[in-house]
N, CA, C and O atoms as a Maestro MAE file, in Angstrom:
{
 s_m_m2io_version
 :::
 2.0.0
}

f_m_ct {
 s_m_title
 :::
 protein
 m_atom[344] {
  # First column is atom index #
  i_m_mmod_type
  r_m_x_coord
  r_m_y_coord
  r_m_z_coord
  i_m_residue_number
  s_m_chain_name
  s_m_pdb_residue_name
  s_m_pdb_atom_name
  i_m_atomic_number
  :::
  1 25 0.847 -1.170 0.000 1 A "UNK " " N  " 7
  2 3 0.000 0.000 0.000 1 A "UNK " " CA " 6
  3 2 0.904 1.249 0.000 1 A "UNK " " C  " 6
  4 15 1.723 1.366 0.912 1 A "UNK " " O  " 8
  5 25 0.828 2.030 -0.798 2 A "UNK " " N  " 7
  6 3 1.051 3.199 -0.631 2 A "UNK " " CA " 6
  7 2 1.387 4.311 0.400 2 A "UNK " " C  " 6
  8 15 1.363 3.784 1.512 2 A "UNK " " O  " 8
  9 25 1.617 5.311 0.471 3 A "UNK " " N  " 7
  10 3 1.761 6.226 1.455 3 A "UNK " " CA " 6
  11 2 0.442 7.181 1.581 3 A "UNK " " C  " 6
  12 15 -0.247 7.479 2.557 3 A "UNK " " O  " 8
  13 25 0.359 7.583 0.040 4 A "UNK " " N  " 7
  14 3 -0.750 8.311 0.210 4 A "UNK " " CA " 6
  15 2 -2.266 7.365 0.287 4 A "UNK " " C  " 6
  16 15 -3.368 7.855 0.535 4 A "UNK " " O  " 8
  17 25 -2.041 6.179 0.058 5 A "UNK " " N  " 7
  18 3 -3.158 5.419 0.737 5 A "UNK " " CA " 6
  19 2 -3.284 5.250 1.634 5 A "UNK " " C  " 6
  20 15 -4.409 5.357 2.122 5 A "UNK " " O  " 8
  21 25 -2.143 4.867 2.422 6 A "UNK " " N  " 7
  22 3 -2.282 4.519 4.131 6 A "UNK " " CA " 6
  23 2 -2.869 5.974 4.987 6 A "UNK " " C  " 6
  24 15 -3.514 6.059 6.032 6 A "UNK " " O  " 8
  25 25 -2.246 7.232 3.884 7 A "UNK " " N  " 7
  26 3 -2.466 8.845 4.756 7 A "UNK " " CA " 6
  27 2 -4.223 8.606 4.760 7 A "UNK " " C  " 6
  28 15 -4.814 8.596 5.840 7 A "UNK " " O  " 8
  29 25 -4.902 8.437 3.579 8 A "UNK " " N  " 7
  30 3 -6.001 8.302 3.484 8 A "UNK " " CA " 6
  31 2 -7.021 7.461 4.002 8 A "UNK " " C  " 6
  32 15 -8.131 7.860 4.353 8 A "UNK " " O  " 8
  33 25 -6.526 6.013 4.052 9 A "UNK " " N  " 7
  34 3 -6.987 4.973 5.088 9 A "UNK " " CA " 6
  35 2 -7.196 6.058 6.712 9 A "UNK " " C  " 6
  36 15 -8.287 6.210 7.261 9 A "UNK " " O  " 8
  37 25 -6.077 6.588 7.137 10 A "UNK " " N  " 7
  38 3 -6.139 6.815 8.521 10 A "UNK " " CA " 6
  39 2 -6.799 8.362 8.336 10 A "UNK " " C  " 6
  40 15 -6.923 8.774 9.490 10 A "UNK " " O  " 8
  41 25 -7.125 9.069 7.701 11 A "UNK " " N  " 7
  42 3 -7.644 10.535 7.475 11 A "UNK " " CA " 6
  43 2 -9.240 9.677 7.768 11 A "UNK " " C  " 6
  44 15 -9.611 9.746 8.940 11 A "UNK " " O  " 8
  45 25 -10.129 8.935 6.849 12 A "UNK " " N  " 7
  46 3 -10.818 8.463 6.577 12 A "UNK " " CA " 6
  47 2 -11.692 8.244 8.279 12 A "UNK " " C  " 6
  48 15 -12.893 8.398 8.499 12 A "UNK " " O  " 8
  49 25 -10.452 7.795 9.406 13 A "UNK " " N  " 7
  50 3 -10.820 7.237 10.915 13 A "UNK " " CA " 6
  51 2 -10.764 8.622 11.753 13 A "UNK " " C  " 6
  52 15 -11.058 8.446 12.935 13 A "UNK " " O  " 8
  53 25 -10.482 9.837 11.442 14 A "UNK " " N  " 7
  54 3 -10.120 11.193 11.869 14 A "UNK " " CA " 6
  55 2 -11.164 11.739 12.341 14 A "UNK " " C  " 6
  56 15 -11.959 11.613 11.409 14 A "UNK " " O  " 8
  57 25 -11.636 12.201 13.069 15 A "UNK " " N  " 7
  58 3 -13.132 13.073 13.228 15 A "UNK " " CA " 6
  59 2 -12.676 13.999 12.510 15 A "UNK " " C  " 6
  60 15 -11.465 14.212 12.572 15 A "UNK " " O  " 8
  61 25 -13.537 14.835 11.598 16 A "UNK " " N  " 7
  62 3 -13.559 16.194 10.838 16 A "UNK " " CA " 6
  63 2 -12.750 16.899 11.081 16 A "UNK " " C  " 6
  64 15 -11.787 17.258 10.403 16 A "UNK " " O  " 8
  65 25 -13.245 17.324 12.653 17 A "UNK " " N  " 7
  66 3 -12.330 18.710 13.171 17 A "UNK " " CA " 6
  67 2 -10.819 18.258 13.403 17 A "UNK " " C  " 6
  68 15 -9.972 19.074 13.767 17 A "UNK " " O  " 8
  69 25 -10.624 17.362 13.251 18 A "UNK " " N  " 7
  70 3 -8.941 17.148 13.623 18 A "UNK " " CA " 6
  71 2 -8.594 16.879 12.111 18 A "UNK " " C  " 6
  72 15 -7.744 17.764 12.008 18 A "UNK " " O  " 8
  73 25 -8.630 16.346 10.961 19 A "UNK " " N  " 7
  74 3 -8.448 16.207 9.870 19 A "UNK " " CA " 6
  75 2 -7.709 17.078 9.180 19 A "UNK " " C  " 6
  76 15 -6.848 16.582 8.454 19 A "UNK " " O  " 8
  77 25 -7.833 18.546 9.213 20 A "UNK " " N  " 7
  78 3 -6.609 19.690 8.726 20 A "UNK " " CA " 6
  79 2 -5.625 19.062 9.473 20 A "UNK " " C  " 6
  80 15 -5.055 18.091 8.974 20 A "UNK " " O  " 8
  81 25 -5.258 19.534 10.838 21 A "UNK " " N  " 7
  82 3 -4.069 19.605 11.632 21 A "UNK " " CA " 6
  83 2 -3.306 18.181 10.534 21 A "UNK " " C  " 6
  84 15 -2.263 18.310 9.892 21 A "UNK " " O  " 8
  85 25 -4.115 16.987 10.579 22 A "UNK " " N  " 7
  86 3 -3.374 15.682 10.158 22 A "UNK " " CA " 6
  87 2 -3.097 15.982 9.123 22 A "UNK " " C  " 6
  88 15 -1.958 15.610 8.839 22 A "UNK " " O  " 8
  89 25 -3.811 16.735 8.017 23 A "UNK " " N  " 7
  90 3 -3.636 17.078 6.791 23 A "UNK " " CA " 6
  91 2 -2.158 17.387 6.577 23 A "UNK " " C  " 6
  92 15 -1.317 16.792 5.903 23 A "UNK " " O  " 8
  93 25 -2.050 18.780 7.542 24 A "UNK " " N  " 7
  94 3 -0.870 19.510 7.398 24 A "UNK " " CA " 6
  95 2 0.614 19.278 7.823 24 A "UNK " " C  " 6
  96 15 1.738 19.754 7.663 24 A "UNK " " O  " 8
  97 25 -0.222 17.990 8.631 25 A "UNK " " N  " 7
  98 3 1.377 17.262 9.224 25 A "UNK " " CA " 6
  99 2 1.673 16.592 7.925 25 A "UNK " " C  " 6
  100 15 2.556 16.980 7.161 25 A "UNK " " O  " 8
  101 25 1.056 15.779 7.753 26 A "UNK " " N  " 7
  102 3 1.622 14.582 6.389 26 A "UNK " " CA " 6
  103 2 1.878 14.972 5.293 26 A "UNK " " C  " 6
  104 15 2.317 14.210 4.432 26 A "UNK " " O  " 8
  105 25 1.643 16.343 5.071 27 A "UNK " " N  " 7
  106 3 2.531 17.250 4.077 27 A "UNK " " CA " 6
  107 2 3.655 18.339 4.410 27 A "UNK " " C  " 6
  108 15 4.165 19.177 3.666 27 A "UNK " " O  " 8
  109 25 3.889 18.052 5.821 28 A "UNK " " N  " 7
  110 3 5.556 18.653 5.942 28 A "UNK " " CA " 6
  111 2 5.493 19.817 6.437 28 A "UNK " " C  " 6
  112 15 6.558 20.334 6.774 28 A "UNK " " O  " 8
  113 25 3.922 20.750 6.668 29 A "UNK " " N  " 7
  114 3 3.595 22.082 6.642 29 A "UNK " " CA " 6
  115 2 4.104 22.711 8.059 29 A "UNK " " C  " 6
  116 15 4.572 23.825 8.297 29 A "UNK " " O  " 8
  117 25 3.820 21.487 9.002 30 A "UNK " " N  " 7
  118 3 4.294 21.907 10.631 30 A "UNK " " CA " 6
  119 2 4.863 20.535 11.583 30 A "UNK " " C  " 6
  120 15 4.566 19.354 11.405 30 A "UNK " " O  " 8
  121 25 5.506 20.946 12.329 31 A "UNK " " N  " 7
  122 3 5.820 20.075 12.668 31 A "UNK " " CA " 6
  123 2 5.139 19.864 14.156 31 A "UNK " " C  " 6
  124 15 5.164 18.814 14.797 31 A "UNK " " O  " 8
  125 25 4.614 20.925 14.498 32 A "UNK " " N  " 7
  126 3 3.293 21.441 15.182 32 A "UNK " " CA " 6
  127 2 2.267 20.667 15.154 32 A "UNK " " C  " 6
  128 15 2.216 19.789 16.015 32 A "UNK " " O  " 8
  129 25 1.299 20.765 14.279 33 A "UNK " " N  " 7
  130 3 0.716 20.051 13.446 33 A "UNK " " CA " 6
  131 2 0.914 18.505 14.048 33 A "UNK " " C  " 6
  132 15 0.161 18.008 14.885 33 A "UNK " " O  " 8
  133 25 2.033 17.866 13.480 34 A "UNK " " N  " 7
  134 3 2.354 16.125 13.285 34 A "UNK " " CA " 6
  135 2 2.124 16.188 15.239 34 A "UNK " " C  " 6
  136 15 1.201 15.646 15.848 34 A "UNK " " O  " 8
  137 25 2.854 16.713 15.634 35 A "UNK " " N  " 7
  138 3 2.924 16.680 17.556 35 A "UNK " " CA " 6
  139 2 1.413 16.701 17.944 35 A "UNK " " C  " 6
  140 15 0.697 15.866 18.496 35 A "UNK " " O  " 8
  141 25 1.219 17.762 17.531 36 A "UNK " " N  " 7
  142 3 -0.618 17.749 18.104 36 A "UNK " " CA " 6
  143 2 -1.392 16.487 17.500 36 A "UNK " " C  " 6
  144 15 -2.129 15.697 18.091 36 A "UNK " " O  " 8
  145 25 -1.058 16.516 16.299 37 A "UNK " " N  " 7
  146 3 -1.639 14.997 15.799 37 A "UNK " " CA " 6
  147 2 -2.003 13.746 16.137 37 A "UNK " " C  " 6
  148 15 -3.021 13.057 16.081 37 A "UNK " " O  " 8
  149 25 -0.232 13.584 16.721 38 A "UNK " " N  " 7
  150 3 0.016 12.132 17.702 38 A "UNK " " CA " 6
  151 2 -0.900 12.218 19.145 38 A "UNK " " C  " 6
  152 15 -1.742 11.422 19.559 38 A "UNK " " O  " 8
  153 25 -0.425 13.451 19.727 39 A "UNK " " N  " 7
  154 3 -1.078 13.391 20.985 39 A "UNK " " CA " 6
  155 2 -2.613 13.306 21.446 39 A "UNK " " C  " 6
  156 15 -3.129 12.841 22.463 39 A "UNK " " O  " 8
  157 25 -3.271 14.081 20.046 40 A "UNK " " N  " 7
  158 3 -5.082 13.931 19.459 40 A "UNK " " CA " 6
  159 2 -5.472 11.928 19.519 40 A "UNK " " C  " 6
  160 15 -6.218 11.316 20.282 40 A "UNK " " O  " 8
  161 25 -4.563 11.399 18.334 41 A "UNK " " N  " 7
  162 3 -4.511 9.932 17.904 41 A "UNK " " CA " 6
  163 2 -4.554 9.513 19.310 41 A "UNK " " C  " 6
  164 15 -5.460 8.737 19.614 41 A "UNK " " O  " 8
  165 25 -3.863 9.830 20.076 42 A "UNK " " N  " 7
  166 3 -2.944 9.123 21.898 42 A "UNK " " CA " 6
  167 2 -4.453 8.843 22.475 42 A "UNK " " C  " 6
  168 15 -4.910 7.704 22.577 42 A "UNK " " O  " 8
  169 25 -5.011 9.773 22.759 43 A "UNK " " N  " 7
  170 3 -6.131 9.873 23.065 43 A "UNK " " CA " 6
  171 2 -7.674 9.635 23.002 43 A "UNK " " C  " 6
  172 15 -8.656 9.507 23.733 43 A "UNK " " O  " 8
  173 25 -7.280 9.655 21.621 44 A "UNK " " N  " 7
  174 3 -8.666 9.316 21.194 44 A "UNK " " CA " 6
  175 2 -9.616 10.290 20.341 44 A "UNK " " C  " 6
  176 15 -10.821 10.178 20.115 44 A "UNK " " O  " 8
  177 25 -8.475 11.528 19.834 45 A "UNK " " N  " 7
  178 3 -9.252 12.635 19.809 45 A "UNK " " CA " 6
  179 2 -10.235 13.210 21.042 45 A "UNK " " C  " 6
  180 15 -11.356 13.666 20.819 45 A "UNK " " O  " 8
  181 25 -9.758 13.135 22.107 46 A "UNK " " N  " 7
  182 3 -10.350 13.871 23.740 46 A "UNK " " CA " 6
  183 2 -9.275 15.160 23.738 46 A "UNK " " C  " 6
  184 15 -8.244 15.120 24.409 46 A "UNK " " O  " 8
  185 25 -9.589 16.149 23.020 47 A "UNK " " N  " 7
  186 3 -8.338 17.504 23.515 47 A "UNK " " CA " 6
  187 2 -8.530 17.585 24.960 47 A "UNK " " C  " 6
  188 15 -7.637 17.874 25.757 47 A "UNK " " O  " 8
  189 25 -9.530 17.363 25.204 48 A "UNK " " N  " 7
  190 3 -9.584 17.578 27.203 48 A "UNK " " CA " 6
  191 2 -8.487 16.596 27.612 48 A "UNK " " C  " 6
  192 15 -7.596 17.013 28.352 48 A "UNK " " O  " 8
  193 25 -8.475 15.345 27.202 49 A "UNK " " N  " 7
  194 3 -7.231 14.435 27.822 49 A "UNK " " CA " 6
  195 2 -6.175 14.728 27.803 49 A "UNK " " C  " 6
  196 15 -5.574 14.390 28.823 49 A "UNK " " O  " 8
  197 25 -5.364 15.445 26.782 50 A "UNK " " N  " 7
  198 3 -4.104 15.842 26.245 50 A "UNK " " CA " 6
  199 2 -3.832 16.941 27.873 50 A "UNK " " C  " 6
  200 15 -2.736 17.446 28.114 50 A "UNK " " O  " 8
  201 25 -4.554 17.044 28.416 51 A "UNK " " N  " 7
  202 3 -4.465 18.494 29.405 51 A "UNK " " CA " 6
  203 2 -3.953 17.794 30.634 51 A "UNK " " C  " 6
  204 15 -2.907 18.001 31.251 51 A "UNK " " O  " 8
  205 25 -5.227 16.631 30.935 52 A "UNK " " N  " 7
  206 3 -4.973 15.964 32.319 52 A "UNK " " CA " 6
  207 2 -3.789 14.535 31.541 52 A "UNK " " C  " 6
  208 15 -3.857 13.695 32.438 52 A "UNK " " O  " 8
  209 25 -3.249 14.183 30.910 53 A "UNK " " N  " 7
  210 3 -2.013 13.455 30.143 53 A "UNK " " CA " 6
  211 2 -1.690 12.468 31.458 53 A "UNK " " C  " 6
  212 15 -2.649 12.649 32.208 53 A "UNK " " O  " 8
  213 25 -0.841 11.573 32.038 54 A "UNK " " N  " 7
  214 3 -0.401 10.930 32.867 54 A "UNK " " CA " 6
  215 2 1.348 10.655 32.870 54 A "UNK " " C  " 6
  216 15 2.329 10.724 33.610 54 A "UNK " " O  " 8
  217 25 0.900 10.267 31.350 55 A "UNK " " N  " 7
  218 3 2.027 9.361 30.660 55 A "UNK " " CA " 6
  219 2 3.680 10.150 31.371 55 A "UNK " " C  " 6
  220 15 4.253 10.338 30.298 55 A "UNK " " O  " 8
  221 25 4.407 10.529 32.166 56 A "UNK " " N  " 7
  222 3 4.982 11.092 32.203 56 A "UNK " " CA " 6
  223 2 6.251 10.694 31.297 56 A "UNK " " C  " 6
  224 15 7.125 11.536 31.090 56 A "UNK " " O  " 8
  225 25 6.340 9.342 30.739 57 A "UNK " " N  " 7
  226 3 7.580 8.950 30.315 57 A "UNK " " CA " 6
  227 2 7.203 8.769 28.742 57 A "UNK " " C  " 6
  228 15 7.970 8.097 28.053 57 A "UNK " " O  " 8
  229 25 6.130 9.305 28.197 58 A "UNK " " N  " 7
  230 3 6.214 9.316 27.078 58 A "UNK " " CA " 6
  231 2 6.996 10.468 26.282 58 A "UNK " " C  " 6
  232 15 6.521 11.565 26.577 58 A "UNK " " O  " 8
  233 25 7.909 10.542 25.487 59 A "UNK " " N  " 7
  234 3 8.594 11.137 25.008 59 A "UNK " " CA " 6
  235 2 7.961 12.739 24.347 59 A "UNK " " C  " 6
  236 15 8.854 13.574 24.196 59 A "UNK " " O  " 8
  237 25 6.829 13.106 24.039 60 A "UNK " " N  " 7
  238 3 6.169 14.363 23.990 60 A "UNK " " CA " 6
  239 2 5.442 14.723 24.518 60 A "UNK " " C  " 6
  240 15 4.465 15.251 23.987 60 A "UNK " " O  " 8
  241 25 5.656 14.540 26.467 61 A "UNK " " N  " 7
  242 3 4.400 14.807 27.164 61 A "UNK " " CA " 6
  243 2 4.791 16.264 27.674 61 A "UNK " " C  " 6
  244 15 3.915 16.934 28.221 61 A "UNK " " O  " 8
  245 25 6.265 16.856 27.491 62 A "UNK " " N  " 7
  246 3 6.462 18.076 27.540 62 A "UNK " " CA " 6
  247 2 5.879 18.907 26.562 62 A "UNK " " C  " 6
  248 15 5.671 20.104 26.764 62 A "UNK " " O  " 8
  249 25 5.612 18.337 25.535 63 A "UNK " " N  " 7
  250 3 5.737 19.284 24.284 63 A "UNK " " CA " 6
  251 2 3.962 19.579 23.681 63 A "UNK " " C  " 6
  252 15 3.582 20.179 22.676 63 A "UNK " " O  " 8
  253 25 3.374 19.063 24.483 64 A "UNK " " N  " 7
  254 3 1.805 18.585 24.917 64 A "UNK " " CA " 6
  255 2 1.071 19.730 24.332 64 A "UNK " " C  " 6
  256 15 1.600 20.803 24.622 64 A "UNK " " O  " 8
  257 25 -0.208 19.843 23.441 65 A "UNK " " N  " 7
  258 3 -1.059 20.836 23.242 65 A "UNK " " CA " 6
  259 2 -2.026 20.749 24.321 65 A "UNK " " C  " 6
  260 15 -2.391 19.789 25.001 65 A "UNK " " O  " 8
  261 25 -2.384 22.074 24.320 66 A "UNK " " N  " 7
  262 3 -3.444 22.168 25.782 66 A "UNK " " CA " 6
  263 2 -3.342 22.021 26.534 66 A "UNK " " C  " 6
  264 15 -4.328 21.853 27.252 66 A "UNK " " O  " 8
  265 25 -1.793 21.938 27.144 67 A "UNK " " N  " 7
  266 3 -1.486 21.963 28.152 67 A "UNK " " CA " 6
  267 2 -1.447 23.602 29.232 67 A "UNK " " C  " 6
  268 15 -1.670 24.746 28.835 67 A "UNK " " O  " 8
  269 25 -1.097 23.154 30.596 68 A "UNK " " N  " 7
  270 3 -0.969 24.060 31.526 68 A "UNK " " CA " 6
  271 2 0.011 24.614 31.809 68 A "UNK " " C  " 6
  272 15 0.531 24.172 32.833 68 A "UNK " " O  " 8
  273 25 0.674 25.667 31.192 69 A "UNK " " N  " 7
  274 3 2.209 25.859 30.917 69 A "UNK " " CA " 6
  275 2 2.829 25.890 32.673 69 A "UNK " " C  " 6
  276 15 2.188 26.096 33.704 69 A "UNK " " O  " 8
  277 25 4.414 25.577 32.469 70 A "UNK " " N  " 7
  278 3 4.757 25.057 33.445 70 A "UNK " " CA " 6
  279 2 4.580 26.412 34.490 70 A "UNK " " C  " 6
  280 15 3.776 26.177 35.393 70 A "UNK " " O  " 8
  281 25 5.061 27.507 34.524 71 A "UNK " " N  " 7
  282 3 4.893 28.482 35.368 71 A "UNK " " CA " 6
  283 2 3.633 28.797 35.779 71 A "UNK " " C  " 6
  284 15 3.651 29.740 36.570 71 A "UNK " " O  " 8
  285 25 2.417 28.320 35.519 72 A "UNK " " N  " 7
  286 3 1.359 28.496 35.913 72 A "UNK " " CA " 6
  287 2 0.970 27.304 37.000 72 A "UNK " " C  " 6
  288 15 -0.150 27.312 37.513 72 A "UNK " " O  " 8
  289 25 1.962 26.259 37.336 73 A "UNK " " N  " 7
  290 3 1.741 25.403 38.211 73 A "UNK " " CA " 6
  291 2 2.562 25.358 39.277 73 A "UNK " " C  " 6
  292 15 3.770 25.586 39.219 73 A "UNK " " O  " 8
  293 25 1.711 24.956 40.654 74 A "UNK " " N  " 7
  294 3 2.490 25.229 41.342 74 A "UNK " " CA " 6
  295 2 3.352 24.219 42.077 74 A "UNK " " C  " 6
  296 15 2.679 23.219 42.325 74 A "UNK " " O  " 8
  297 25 4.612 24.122 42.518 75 A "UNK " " N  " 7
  298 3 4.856 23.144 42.731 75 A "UNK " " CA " 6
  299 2 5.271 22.164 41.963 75 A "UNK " " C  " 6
  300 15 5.538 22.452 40.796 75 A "UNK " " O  " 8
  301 25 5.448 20.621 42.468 76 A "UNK " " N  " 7
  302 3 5.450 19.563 41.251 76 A "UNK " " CA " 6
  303 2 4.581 19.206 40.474 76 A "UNK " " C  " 6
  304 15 3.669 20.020 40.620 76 A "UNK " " O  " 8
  305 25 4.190 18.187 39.427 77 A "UNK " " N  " 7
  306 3 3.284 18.180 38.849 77 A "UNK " " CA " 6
  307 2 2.312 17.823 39.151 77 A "UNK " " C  " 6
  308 15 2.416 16.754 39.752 77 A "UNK " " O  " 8
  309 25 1.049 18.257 39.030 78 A "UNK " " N  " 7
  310 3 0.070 18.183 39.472 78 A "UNK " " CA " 6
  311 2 -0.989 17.445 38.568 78 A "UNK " " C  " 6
  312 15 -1.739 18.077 37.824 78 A "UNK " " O  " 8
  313 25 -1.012 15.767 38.696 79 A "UNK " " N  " 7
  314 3 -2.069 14.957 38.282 79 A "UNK " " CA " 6
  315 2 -3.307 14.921 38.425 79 A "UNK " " C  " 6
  316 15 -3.940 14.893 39.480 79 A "UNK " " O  " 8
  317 25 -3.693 14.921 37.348 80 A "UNK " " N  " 7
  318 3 -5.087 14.588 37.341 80 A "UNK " " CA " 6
  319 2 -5.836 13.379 36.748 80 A "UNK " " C  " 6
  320 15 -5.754 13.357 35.520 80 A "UNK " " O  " 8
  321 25 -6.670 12.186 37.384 81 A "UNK " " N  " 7
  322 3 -6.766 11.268 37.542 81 A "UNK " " CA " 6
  323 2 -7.922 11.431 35.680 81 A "UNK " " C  " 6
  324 15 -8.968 12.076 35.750 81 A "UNK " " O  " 8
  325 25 -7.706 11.094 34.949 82 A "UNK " " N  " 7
  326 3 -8.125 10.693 33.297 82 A "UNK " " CA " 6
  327 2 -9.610 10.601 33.266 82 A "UNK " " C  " 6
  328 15 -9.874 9.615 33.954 82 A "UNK " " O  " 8
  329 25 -10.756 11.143 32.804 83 A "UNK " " N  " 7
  330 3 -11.969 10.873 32.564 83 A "UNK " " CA " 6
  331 2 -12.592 9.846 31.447 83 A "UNK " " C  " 6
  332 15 -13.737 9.422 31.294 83 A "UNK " " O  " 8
  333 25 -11.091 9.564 30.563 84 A "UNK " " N  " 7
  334 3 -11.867 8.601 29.410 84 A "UNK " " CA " 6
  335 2 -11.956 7.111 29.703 84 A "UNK " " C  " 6
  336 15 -10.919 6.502 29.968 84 A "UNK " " O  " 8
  337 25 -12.958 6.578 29.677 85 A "UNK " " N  " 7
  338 3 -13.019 5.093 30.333 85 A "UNK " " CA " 6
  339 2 -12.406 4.825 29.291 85 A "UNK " " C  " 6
  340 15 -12.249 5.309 28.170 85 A "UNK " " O  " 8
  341 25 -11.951 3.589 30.119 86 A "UNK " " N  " 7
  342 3 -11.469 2.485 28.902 86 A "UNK " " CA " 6
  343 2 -12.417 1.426 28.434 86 A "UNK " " C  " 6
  344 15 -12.072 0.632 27.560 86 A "UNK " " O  " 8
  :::
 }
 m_bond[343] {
  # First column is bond index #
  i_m_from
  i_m_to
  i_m_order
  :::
  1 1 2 1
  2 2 3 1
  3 3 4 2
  4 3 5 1
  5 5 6 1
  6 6 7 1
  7 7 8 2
  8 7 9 1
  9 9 10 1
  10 10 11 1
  11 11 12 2
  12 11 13 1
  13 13 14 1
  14 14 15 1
  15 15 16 2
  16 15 17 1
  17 17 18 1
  18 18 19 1
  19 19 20 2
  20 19 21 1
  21 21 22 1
  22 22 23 1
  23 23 24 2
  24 23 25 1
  25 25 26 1
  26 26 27 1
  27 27 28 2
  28 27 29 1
  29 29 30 1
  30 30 31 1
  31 31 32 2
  32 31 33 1
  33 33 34 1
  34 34 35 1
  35 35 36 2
  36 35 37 1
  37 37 38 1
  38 38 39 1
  39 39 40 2
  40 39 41 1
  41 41 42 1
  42 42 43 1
  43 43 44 2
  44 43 45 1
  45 45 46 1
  46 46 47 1
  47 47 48 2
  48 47 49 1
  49 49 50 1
  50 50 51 1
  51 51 52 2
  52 51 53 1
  53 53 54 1
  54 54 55 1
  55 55 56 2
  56 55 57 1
  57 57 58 1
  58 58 59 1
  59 59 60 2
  60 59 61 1
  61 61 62 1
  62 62 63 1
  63 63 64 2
  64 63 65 1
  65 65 66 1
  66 66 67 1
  67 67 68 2
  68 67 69 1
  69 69 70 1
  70 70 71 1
  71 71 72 2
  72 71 73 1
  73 73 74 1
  74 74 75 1
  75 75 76 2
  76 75 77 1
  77 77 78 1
  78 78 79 1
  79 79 80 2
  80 79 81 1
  81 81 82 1
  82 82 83 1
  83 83 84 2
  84 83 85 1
  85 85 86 1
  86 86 87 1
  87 87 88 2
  88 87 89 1
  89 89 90 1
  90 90 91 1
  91 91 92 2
  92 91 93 1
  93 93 94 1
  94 94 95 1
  95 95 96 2
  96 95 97 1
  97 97 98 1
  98 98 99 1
  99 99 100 2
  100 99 101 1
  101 101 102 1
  102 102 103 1
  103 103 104 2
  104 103 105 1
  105 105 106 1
  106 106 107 1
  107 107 108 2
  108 107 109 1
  109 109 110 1
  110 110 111 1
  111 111 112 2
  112 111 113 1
  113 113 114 1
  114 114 115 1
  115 115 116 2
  116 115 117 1
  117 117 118 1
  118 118 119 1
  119 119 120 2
  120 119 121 1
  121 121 122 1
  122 122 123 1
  123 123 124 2
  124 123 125 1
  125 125 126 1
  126 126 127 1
  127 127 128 2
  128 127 129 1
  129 129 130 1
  130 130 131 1
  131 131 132 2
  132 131 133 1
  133 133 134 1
  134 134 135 1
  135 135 136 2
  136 135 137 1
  137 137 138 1
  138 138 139 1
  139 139 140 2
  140 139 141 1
  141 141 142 1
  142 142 143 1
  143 143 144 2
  144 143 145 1
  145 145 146 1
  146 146 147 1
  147 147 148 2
  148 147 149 1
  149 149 150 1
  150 150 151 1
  151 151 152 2
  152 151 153 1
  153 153 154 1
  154 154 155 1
  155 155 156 2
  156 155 157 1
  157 157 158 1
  158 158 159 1
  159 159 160 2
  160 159 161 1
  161 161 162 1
  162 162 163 1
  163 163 164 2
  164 163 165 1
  165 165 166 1
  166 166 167 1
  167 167 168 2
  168 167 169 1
  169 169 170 1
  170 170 171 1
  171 171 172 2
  172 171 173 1
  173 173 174 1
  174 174 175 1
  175 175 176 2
  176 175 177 1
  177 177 178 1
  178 178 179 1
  179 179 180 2
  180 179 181 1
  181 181 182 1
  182 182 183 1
  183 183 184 2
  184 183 185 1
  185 185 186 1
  186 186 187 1
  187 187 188 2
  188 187 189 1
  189 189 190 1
  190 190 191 1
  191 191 192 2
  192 191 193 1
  193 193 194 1
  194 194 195 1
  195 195 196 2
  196 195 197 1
  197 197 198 1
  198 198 199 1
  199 199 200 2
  200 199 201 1
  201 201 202 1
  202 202 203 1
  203 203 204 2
  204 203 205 1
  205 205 206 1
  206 206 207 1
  207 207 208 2
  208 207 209 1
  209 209 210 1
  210 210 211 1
  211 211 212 2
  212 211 213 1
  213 213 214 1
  214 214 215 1
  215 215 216 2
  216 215 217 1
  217 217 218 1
  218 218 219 1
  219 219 220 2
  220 219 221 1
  221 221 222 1
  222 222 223 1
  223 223 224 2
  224 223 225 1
  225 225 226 1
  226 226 227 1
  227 227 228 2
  228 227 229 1
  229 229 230 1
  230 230 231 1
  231 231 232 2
  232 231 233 1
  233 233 234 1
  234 234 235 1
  235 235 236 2
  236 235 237 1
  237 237 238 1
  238 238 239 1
  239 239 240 2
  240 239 241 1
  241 241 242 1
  242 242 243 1
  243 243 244 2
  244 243 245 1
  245 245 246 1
  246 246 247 1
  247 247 248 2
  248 247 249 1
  249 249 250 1
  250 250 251 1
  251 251 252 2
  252 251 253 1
  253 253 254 1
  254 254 255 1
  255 255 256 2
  256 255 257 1
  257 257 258 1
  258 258 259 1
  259 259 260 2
  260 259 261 1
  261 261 262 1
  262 262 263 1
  263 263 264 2
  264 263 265 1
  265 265 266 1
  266 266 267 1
  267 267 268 2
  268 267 269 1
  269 269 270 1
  270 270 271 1
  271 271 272 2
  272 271 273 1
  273 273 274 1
  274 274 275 1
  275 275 276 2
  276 275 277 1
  277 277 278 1
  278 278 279 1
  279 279 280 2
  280 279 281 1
  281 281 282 1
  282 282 283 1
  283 283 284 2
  284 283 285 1
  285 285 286 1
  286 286 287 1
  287 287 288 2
  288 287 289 1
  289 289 290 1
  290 290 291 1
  291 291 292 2
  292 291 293 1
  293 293 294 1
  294 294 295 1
  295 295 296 2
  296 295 297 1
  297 297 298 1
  298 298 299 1
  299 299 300 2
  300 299 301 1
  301 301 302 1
  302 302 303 1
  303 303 304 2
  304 303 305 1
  305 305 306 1
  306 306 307 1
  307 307 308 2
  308 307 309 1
  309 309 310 1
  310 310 311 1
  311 311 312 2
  312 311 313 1
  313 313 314 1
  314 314 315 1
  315 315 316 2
  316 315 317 1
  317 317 318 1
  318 318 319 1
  319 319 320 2
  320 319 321 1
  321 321 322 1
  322 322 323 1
  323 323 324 2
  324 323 325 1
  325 325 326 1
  326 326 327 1
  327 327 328 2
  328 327 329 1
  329 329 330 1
  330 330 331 1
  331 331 332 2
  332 331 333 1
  333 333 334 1
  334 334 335 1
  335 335 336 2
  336 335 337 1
  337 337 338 1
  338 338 339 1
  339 339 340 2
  340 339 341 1
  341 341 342 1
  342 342 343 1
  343 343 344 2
  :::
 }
}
């Protein structure tokens, strides 16, 4: 299969509103974009999850959209227990 088939296979599973951002990653446009992408996919498409995140050892949980920038917290990090059932 292809590349631009497989882009399309997985565009196809995208909810709408996230579909640009993916768009613009898989054409090189941001690299912004591809980060927010993964972390949308991580989730489930829940932008609320990306906020309360856990994962601390996943390799872009610094680099996180919607997150609570660090100077606005106080202290160490401050968890919040995940609302999406499994």
């Amino acid at each position: 299969m292809s590349r631009e088939e497989q882009i399309q296979r997985r565009l196809d599973q995208i909810p709408i509103s996230c579909r640009g951002m993916y768009k613009k990653a898989v054409k090189k446009k941001s690299m912004r974009a591809a980060l927010n992408s993964l972390c949308l996919e991580c989730v489930g498409y829940q932008r609320e999850e990306i906020k309360v995140c856990t994962d601390l050892a996943c390799p872009l949980w610094a680099y996180r959209p919607y997150s609570v920038p660090e100077k606005a917290q106080i202290g160490h990090f401050k968890l919040v227990e995940s609302t999406n059932a499994a």
